[in-house]
C-alpha positions as CSV (number, residue, x, y, z in Angstrom):
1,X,-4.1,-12.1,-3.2
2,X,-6.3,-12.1,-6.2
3,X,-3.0,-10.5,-8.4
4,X,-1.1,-13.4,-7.2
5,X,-3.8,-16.2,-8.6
6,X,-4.0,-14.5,-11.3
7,X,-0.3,-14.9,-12.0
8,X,0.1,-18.3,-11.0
9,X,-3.3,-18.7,-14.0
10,X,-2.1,-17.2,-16.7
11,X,1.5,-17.8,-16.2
12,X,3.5,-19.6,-19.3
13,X,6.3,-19.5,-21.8
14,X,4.7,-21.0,-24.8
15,X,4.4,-18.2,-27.3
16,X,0.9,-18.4,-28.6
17,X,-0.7,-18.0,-24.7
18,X,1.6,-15.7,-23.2
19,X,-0.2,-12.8,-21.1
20,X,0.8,-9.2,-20.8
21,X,0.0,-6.8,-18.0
22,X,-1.8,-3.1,-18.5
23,X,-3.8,-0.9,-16.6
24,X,-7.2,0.0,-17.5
25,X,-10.3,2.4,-16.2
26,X,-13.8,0.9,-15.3
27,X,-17.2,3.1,-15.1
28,X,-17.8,3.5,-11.2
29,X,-20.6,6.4,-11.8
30,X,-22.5,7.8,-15.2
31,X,-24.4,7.4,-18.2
32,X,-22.2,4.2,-19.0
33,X,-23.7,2.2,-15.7
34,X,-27.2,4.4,-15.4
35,X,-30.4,2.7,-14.3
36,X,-31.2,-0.1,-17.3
37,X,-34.7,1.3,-18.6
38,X,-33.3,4.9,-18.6
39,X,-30.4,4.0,-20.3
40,X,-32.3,2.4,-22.9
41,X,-34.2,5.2,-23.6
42,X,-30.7,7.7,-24.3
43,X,-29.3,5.3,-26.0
44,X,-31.8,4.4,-28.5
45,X,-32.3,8.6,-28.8
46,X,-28.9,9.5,-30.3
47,X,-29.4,13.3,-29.3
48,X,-31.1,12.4,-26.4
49,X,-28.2,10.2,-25.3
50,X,-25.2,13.1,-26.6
51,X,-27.2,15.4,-24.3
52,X,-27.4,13.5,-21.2
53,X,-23.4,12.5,-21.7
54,X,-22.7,16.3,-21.7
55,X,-25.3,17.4,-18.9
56,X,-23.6,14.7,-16.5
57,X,-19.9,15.2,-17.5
58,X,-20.8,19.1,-17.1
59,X,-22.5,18.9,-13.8
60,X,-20.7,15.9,-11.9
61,X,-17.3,18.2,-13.3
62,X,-18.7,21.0,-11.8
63,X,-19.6,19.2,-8.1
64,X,-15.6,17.8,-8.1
65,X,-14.0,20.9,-8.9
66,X,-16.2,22.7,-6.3
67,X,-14.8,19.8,-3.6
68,X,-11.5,21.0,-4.1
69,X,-11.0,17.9,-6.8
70,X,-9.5,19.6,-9.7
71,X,-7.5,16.4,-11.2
72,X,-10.6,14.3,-11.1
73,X,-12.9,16.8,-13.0
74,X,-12.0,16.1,-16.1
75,X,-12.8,12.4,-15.9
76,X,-16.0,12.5,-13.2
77,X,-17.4,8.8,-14.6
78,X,-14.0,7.3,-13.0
79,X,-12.7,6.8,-9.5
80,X,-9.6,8.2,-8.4
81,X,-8.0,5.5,-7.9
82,X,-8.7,4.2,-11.3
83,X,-7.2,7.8,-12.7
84,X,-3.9,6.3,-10.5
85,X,-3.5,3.5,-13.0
86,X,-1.0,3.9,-15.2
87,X,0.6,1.2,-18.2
88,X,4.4,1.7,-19.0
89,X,5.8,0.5,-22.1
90,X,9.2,0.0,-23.0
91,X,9.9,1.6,-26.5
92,X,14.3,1.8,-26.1
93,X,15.4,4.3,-28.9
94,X,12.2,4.2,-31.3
95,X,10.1,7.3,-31.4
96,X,7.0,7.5,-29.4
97,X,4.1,6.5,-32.6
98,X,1.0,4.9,-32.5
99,X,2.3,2.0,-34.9
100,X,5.8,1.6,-31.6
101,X,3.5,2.0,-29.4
102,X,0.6,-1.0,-30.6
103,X,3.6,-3.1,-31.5
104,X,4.9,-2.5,-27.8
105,X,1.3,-3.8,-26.4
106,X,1.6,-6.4,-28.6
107,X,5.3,-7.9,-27.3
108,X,4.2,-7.4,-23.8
109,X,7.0,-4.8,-23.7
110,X,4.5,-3.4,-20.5
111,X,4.4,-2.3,-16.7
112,X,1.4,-1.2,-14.9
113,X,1.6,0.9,-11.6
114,X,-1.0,1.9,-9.1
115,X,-1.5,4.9,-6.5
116,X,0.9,7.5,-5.8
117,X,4.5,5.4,-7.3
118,X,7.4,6.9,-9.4
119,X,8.5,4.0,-12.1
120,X,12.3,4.5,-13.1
121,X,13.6,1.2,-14.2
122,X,12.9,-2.1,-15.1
123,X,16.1,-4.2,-16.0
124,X,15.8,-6.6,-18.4
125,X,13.2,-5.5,-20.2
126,X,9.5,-7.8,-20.3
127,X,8.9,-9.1,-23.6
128,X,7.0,-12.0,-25.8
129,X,9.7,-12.1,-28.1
130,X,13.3,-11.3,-26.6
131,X,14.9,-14.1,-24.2
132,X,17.7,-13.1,-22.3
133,X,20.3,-15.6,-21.2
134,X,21.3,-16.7,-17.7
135,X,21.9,-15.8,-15.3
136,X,18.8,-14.4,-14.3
137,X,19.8,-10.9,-12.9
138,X,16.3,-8.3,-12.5
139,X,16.3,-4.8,-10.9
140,X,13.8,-2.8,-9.9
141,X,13.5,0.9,-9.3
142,X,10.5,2.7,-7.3
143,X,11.8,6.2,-6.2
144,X,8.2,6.6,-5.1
145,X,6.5,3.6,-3.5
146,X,3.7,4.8,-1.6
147,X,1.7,8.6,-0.6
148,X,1.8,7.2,3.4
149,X,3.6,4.8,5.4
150,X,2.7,1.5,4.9
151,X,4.6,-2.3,5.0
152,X,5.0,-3.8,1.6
153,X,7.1,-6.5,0.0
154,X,8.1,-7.7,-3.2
155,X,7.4,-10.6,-4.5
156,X,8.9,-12.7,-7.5
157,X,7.3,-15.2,-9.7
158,X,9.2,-18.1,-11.9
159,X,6.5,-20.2,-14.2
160,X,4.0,-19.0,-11.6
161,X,5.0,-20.1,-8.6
162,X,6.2,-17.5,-6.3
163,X,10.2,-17.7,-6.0
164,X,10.9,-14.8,-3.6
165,X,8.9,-12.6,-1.4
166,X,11.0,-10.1,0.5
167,X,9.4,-8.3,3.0
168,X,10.5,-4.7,3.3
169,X,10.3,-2.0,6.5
170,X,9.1,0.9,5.7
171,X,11.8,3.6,5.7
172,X,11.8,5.4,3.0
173,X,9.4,5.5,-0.2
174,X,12.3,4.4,-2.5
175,X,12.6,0.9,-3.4
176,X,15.6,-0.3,-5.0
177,X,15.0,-4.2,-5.5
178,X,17.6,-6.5,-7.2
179,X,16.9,-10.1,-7.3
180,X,19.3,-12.7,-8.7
181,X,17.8,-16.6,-9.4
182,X,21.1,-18.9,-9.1
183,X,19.0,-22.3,-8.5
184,X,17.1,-22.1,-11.8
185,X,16.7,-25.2,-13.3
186,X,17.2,-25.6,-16.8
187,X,14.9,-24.3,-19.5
188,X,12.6,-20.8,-20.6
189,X,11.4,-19.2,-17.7
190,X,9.1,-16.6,-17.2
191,X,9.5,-14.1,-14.1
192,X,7.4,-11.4,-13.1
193,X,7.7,-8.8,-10.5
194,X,5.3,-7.6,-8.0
195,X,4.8,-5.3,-5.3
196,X,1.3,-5.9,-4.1
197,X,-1.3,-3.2,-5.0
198,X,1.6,-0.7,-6.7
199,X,3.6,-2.4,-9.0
200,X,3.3,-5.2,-11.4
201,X,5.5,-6.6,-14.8
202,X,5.1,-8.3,-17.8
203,X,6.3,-11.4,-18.3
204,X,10.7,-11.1,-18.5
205,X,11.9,-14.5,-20.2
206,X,15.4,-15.7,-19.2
207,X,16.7,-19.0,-20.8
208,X,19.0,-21.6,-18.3
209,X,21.2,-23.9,-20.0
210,X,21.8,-27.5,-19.0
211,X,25.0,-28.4,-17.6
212,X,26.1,-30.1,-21.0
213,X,25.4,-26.6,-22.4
214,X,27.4,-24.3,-19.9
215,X,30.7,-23.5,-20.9
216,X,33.4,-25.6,-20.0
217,X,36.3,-23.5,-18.0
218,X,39.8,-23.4,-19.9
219,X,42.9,-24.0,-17.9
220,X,44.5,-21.1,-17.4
221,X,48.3,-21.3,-17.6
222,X,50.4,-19.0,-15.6
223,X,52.9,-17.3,-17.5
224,X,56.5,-18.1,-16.3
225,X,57.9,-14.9,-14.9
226,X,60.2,-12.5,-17.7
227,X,64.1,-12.3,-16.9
228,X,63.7,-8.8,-16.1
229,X,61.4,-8.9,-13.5
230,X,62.8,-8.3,-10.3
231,X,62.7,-11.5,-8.5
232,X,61.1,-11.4,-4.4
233,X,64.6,-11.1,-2.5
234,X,66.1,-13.5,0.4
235,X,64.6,-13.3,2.9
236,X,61.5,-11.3,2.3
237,X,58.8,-13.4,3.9
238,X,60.7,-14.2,6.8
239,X,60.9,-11.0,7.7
240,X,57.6,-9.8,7.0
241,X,56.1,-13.1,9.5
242,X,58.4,-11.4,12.4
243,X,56.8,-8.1,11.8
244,X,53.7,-9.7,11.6
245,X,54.2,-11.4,15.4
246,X,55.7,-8.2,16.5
247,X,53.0,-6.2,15.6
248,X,50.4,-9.2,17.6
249,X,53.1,-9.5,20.5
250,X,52.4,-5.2,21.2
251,X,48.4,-5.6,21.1
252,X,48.6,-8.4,23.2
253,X,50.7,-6.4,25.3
254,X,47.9,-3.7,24.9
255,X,45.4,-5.2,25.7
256,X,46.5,-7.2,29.0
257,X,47.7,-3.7,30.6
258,X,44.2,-2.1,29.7
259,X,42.8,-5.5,31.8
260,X,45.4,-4.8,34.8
261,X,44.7,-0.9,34.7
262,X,40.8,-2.3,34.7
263,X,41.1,-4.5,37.8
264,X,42.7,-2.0,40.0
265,X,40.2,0.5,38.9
266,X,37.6,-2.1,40.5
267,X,39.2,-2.9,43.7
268,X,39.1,0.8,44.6
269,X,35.5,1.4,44.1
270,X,33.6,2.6,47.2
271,X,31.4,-0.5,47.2
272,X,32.4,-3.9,48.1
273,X,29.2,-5.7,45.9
274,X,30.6,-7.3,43.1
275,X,34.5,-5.8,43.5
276,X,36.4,-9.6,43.7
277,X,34.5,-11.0,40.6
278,X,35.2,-7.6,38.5
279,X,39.2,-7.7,39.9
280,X,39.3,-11.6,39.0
281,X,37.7,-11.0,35.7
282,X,39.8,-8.5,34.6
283,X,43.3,-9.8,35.7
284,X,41.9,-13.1,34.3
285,X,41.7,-11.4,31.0
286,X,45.1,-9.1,31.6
């Protein structure tokens, strides 16, 4: 619930307050949240403070690793489930730098997941700066949604305001999601895509035009046919409506003898409860 208020807060097209989305690590244990006075006192001793950093990242490693916890060793000061979050950014064809990769942050070219998830696809891509025309057409693909069984549903947001929530049954971990706006008035949008506690996008903008703007449809004129195409011959449609009724004459026929064939098989059951209503039901429908 608190990811969806916080959508519905931040959520805007003007370019100067847009908001992207990324995933990020807080302290749960360590030197960074020690007791106040004795952090005071490493901090204002720079080798006192270096030391104390190494004696708990060395130790706390040490105490994970021995709990069968290799993957969290390396990072003792942070929970697990905050090693789970992870920021995608959408860089297309450029190559994977520091400068593509601030300038990706910085357009809101971003996805965060959470937990055990597999991100494939995001289509169109989120961005400050690129505005895709209607009609507004998003897919979403999770081949990994979840580590254990458990209901989820994904949720849509237009300007905010929550525009589709879809619940889902929980099958399979895959999620293939496609979602397809055809009431959206006219203007910039801003949609976002949600799937509570594993999956969350950047802003995608999509621009609807009024109906002044839409394209008006040409007549289409249907070319006269060329000499030298065969023409349909006499007859042609006449006969193919007699096949036609033949064809519904036979399963007609069908059908009633399966009814007849039915109601004897009835009236020579051993038991009498029931036999006139099943022999009059099925000669009714012979």
């Amino acid at each position: 619930m608190e990811d969806i208020l916080l959508v519905s807060r931040y959520a805007t097209t003007a370019q100067s307050s847009i908001k992207g989305i990324y995933a990020g690590c807080d302290f749960h244990v360590g030197p960074q949240i020690g007791w106040p006075p004795i952090a005071r006192v490493t901090e204002s001793i720079g080798i006192l403070g270096s030391a104390y950093r190494w004696l708990f990242k060395t130790l706390a490693a040490a105490y994970l690793r021995s709990k069968g916890n290799a993957e969290a060793a390396p990072f003792p000061w942070f929970a697990d489930e905050q090693l789970s979050h992870a920021t995608y950014l959408f860089l297309g064809d450029q190559p994977c730098s520091e400068a593509v990769i601030l300038d990706a942050l910085r357009d809101g070219r971003t996805a965060v997941s959470r937990g055990h998830i597999e991100f494939l696809n995001l289509e169109p891509m989120p961005s400050f700066s690129v505005v895709h025309q209607a009609p507004v057409h998003i897919h979403l693909h999770l081949p990994v949604s979840y580590s254990e069984p458990r209901p989820r549903s994904t949720i849509v947001f237009r300007d905010g305001q929550i525009v589709h929530w879809e619940p889902y049954s929980v099958v399979e971990p895959s999620l293939h999601f496609t979602y397809t706006d055809l009431h959206a008035p006219a203007g910039l949008h801003a949609y976002q895509v949600y799937v509570p506690s594993k999956f969350l996008s950047s802003p995608i903008l999509f621009e609807v035009p009024t109906a002044a703007q839409r394209p008006m449809a040409l007549p289409v004129k249907i070319a006269d046919p060329k000499p030298d195409q065969a023409a349909i011959p006499p007859g042609t449609i006449q006969l193919a409506v007699e096949m036609s009724k033949s064809i519904y004459e036979e399963e007609l026929s069908r059908l009633a003898l399966d009814g007849l064939l039915l109601a004897v098989d009835h009236f020579n059951r051993r038991w009498d409860r029931g036999r006139p209503e099943a022999v009059l039901l099925s000669l009714g429908q012979a």
